[in-house]
Steps between C-alpha positions, in 0.01 A plus 500: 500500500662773359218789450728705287380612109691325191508642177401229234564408123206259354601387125176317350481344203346677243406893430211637708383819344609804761069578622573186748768702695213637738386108551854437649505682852677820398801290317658655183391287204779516203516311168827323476706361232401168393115373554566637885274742766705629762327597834702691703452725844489468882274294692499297790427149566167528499434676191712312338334186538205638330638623224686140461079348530438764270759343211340119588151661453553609198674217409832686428877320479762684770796469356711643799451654815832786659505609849699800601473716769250804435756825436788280401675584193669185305 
């Protein structure tokens, strides 16, 4: 398995107020057009499981999920 970090885009549904950015691991919380929460920053596997348990647990909807490799520009 590849042990490289990914940098990741969570959309949620719905508009978390920006206080639960330090909730998420260290990933950028941003308010996006829409009734959308986007969760973005660098994690690995790992982390990035729990912050996907952390969504079910609080019973959020994931909208989408991007993968890119961490320091790649699109």
């Amino acid at each position: 398995m590849d042990d490289e970090d990914y940098a990741y885009e969570l959309t949620i549904q719905g508009q978390l107020d920006p206080r639960w950015e330090t909730w998420f691991d260290g990933m950028k919380l941003s308010v996006a057009t829409g009734d959308f929460t986007i969760l973005t920053g660098v994690v690995d596997q790992v982390t990035l499981r729990g912050l996907l348990n952390k969504l079910w647990d609080l019973n959020l909807t994931l909208v989408s999920v991007k993968r890119r490799k961490a320091g790649v520009i699109e």
